[in-house]
N, C-alpha and C positions, 0 to 999 in steps of 0.2 A: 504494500500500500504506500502510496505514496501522501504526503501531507505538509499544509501549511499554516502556519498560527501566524495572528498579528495583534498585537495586545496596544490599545490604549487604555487611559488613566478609566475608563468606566465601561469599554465596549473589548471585547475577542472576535475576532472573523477566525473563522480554522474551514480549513477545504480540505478533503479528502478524495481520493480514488484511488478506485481498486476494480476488479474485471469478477462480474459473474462468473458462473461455469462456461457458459456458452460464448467468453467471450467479448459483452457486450461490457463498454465502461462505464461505470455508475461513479457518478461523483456526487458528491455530499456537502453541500454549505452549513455552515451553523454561525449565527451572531447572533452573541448572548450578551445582555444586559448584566456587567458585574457592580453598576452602580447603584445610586440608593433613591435616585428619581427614574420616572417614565420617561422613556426614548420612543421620538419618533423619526422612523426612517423612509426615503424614500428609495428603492433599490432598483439598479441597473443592471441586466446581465447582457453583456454584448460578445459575438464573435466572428470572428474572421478568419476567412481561407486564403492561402499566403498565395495560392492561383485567382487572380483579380478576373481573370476572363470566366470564370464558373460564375452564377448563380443560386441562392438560393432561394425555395418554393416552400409555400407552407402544404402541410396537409394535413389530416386529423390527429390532434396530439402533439404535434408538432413544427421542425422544419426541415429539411431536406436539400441534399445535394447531389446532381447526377453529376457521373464524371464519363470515361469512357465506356469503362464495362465496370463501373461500380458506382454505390450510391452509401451517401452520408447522411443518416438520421440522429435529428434533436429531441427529444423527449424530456417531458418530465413524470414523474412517477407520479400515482396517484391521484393526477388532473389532467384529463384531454384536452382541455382549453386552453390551459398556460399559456400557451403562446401563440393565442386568437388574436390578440393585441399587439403581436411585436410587429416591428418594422422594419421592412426589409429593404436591405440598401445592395442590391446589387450581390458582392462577394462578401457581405458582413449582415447580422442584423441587430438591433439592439431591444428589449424586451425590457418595457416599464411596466415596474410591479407596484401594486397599491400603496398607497403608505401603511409602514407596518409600525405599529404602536406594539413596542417593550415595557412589560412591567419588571423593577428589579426583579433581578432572579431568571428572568425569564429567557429563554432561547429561540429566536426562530429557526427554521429547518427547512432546508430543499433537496431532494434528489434528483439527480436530470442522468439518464444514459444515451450517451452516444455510441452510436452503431454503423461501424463501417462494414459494408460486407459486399462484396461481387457478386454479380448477377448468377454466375455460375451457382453462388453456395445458396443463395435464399436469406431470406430473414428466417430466423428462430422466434417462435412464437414468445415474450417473456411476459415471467410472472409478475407483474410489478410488486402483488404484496408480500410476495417474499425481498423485494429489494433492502427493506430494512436489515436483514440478518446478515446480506453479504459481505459487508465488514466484516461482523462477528465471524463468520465462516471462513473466510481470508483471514484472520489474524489464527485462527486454530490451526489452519493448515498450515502454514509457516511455521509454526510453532513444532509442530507434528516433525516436519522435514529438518528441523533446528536442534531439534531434541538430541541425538546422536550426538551433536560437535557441542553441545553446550555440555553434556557430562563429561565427553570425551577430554574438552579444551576446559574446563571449571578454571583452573588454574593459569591458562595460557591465554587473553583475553586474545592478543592480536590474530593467535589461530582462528579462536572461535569467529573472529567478524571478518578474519580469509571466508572463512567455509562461507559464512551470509553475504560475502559478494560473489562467490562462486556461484552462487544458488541464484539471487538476481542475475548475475550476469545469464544462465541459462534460461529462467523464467521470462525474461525481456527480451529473446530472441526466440521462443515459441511463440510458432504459428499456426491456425487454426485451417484445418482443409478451407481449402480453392480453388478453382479452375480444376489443374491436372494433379493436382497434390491432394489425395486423396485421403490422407491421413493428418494426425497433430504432427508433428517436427518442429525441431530447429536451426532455424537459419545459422551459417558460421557467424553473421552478425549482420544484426538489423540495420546498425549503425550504417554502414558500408554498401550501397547502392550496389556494386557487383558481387554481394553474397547474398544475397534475396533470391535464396532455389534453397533446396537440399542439396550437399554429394556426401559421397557412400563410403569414403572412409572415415569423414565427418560424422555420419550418422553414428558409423559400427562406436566409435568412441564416445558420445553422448549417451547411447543407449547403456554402452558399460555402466557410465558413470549415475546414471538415471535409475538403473536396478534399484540401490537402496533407498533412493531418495521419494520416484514415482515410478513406481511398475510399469502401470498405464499405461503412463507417457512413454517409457522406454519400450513399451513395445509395440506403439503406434510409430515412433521412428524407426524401427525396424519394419516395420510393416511400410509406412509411407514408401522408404526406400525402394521392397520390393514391388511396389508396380512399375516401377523401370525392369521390369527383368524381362528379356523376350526370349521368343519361341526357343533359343539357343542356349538359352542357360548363362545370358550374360546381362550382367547388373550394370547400369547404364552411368558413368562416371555424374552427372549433374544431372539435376530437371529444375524446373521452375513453373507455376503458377499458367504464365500463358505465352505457350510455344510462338505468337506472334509475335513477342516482345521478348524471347530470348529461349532459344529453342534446346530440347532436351539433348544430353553432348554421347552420343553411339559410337564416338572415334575409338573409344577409349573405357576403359573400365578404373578400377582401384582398388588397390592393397586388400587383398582376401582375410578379413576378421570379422566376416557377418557372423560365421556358428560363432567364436569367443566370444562377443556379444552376447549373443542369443543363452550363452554357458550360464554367462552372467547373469543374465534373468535369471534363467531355473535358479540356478546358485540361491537370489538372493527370494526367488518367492514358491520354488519346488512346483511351477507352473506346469506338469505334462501337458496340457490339452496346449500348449504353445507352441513347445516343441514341434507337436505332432502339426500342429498348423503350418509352422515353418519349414520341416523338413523338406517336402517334397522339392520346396525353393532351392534350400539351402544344396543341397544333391546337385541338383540340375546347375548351380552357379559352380561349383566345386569340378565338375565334370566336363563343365565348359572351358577349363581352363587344359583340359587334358587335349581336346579338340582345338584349340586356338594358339594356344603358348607351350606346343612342349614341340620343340622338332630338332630334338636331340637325341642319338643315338643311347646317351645315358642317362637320357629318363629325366634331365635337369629342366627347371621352366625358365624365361625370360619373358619382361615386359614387353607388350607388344600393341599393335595398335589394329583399326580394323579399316584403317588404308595406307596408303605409302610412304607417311608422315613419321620422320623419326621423333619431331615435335611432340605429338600426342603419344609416341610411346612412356617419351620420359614425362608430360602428363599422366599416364598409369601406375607411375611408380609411388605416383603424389608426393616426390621430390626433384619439383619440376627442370631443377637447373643443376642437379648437384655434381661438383667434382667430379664425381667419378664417371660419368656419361660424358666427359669429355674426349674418353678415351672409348667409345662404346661406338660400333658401328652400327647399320641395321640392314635387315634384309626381308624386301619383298615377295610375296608369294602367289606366282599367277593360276588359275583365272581369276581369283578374287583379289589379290591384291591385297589384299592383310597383309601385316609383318611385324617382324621383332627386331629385338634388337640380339647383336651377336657375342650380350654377355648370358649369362648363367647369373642370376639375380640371388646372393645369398640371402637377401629377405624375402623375398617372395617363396624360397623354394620352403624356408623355414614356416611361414604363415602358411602355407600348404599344408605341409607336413602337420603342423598343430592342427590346422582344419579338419583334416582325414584324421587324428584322432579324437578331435571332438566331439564328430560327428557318431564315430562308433558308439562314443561312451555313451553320447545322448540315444541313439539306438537302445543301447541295452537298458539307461536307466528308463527308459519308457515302453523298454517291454514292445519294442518297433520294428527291431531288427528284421523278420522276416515281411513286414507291413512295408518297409522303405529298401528294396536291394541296392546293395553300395559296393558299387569295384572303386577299388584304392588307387590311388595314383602312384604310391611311392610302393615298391616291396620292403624296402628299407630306409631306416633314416639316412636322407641325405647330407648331415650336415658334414660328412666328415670330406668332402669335395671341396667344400670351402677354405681348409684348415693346413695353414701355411704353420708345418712344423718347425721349421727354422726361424722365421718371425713370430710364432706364440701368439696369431691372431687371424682373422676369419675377413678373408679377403671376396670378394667378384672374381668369378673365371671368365675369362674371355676364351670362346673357342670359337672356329667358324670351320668350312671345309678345306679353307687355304690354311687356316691357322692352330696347331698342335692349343690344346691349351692350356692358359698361362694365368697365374694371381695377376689381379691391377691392384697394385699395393696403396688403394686408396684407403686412409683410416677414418670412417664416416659411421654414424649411427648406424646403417644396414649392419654393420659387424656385432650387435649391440643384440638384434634380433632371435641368435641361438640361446641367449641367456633369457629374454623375455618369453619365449615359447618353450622353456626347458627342454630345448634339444641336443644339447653339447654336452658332455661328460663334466666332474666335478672339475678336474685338471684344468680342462679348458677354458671354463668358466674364470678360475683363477687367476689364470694370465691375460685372460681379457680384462677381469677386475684390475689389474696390475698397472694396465693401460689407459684403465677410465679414471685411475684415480692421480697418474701424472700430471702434476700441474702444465708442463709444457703442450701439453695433449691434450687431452678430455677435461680437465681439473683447474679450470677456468675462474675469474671471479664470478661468472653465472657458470656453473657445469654445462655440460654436452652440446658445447659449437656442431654444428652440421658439419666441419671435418678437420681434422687435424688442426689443430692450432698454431703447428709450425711448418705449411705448406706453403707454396708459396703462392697458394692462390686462393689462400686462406683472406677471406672479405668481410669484417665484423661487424660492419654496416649498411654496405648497401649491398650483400652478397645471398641475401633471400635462403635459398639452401648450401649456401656457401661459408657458412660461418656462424651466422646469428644461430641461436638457441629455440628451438619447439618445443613447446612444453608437452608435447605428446612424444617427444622421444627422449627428450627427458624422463618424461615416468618411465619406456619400454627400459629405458639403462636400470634404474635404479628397482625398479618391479625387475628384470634378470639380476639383480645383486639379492635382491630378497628371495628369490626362487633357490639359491646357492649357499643359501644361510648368511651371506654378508652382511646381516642387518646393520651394522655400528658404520659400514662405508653407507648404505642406503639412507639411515637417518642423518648424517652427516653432509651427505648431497642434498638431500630433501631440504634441510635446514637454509646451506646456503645459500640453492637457489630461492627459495622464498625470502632471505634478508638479502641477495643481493641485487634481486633481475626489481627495477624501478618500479615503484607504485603496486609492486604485488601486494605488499602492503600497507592500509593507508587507503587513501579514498582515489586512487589512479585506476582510469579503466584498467582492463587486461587487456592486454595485448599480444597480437598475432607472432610477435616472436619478441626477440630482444639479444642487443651486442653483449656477446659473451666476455669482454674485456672491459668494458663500463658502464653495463647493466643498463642503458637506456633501454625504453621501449621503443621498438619499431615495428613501422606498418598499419594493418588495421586495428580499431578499437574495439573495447568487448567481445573479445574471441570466445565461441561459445568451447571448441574442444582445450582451449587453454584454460577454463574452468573447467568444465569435467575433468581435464588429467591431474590438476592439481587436487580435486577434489578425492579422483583414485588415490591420488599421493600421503593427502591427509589420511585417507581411512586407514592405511598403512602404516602411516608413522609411530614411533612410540619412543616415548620420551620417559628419560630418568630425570628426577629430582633437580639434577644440576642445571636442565636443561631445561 
């Protein structure tokens, strides 16, 4: 809820909103007489749309605004006439209300909800005399969602109002079905005019983060996501609201973590009939990877695209520019014309690898197995293809038909991935630990730069996946430290980046990434998956006395 007070020597104005279930914004006036004679007022309510070429129209109950393919309603709760009187000026209108005579003590009170909604979605019928309680129901349900980090954090206040702007920052970039968005989701950020759609590695990590928090919700973003999935079994990298104004993206797909998500659910709500919802999806997206990205003799997959664009391959990897693709070739496949790229992707083949046995487990614990048939991709864990013995770390293969193949000794989060999917041996993990916690390397004043810290193409500010920090591969580091038993390196990363990466703490949006050498923020504002991962991170954290 959002609110404001303004106190003189005998009157309070305090304004409230907050959003029904369905959506709809209800605000709330109150000006209360705190003095010792009768007030009389006479009250103005005026508004404006910052589009001066639109119009506003009355209609019963209230006023009205058509836009393209959407319309803007004024109401007020409990009186159809309210705003029989007001006057309409074009793009604003202003609404003179009786004189209202205060007796000490006394409050007057208004509700009015505005409701935007596209033609696609319809109006929802509302209740108006339920409107009174929606406050109360909105502050219980905060509360509800709040509860975990206020016992958890009792003692550590700055954690505890982390966790409560993680949570708004996620709650203010849910959005309600429209057009082609069939389901609740959230946007990467509202804020941000070019993140207004769903994508689908975005989602798979909200929807993690969302298990504890709202079930529901987490599995209306997975659900959202999957109506992009077509005949083939492939999940479609973006979609958005209305294909004429920015069209759904089929070049390309993203990072395979829909079943961990979906693990997640069950995990945190024991959901079978979810599962069983999702399976059929989740198979057929998993499967599709076997048809589309594997055209290697040893069974390894690489990112690929679904035309002849090596652009939108490294968009699939949803590390769109990073280092190591600078060294990556690609190759087209005729008659169609698909193609990959000519590395052996060690995080992709890892997030596979975890998939196909997520997938099993969820099978057996739902009692599905013979209800859902599943041929596996891998016969064996691949991770040991990646695993440069001599360097103690977990490199990209480049292979092609011309070229034997060879590690690209790029040191980048993708190496970071065998520990997050517990696919590597205890050994291995360890030396990779060794490496994440090198101040010259991984061990940054924010942790985990997108790559090496002493490359020489290492970019800490304007190098997007060349440098700056992701708080979403920031958790996969430190969640692989904790799968390893590392805990005392995990909370000790966890710690820094939250005192060190700018305005995590504090009243600063989140931000879509940040320089790993002076902890500015950079990029876009209120990143929804930069709250969900720290929010995974919080739940994870544990903290001794000293700390």
């Amino acid at each position: 809820m959002l609110w404001s007070e303004t106190h003189w020597p005998d009157v309070i104005l305090r304004s409230e909103l907050t959003f029904a279930p369905n959506g709809v914004a209800v605000v709330r006036h109150q000006l209360s007489n705190v003095g010792s004679d009768i007030q009389h007022w006479d009250i103005d309510m005026t508004g404006a749309l910052r589009d001066t070429t639109r119009r506003f129209q009355r209609d019963a109950g209230g006023v009205y605004c058509t836009f393209r393919d959407a319309e803007l309603k004024i109401k007020a709760a409990h009186d159809k006439y309210y705003f029989k009187n007001s006057t309409l000026q074009g793009s604003s209108f202003v609404h003179d209300i009786d004189d209202v005579a205060l007796a000490p003590g006394q409050t007057w009170n208004k509700l009015m909800t505005l409701d935007l909604r596209f033609f696609t979605g319809g109006f929802d019928r509302i209740n108006y005399r339920d409107l009174d309680f929606v406050f109360d129901e909105n502050q219980t349900r905060w509360q509800k969602m709040l509860a975990p980090y206020a016992t958890k954090f009792a003692e550590h206040e700055e954690l505890y109002k982390l966790s409560a702007k993680c949570l708004t920052t996620l709650m203010a970039n849910w959005k309600r079905p429209a057009g082609q968005l069939k389901h609740d989701g959230l946007f990467p950020s509202n804020h941000e005019e070019w993140f207004h759609g769903i994508w689908a590695w975005d989602s798979w990590k909200h929807a993690a983060a969302l298990a504890q928090i709202d079930p529901h919700l987490a599995k209306e973003q997975v659900r959202a996501m999957f109506v992009f999935q077509n005949e083939a079994g492939m999940v479609a990298d973006c979609a958005f609201r209305d294909p004429d104004i920015e069209e759904t993206n089929w070049e390309n797909t993203k990072p395979p973590l829909a079943t961990w998500a979906v693990k997640m659910i069950h995990d945190a709500t024991g959901d079978d009939d979810f599962v069983v919802e999702m399976m059929p999806q989740l198979i057929a997206y998993h499967q599709w990877w076997e048809r589309r990205r594997n055209h290697d003799p040893n069974q390894m997959f690489a990112y690929g695209s679904e035309n002849s664009s090596k652009k939108t391959a490294l968009w699939e990897s949803g590390m769109d520019n990073a280092v190591r693709f600078d060294y990556a070739g690609y190759f087209v496949f005729p008659p169609n014309y698909y193609g990959a790229l000519d590395f052996k992707n060690v995080d992709l083949n890892c997030y596979l690898y975890q998939e196909q046995l997520l997938i099993e487990e969820l099978l057996e614990k739902t009692s599905s197995t013979e209800e859902f048939p599943f041929e596996r991709l891998f016969s064996e864990n691949p991770v040991d293809y990646f695993w440069s013995k001599n360097d103690k770390f977990f490199f990209e293969v480049r292979q092609n038909e011309k070229i034997a193949p060879s590690f690209v000794k790029i040191k980048g989060p993708e190496s970071l991935a065998p520990l997050f999917t517990q696919t590597c041996s205890q050994s291995q993990a360890k030396d990779v630990v060794d490496v994440m916690m090198t101040d010259s390397i991984f061990n940054t004043y924010v942790p985990f730069p997108t790559v090496d810290a002493t490359h020489d193409k290492f970019d800490p500010q304007e190098g997007y996946w060349r440098g700056p920090v992701w708080i979403d591969q920031a958790y996969f580091g430190v969640k692989g430290m904790r799968n390893y038993g590392f805990e005392k390196e995990a909370n000790a990363q966890t710690l820094k980046l939250i005192h060190n990466a700018e305005g995590i703490l504090g009243n600063a949006p989140l931000r879509e990434n940040y320089n790993p050498l002076t902890g500015e923020g950079l990029n876009a504002k209120h990143f929804s998956w930069t709250a969900a991962c720290l929010l995974l991170m919080l739940d994870d954290l544990t903290l001794d006395a000293e700390q």
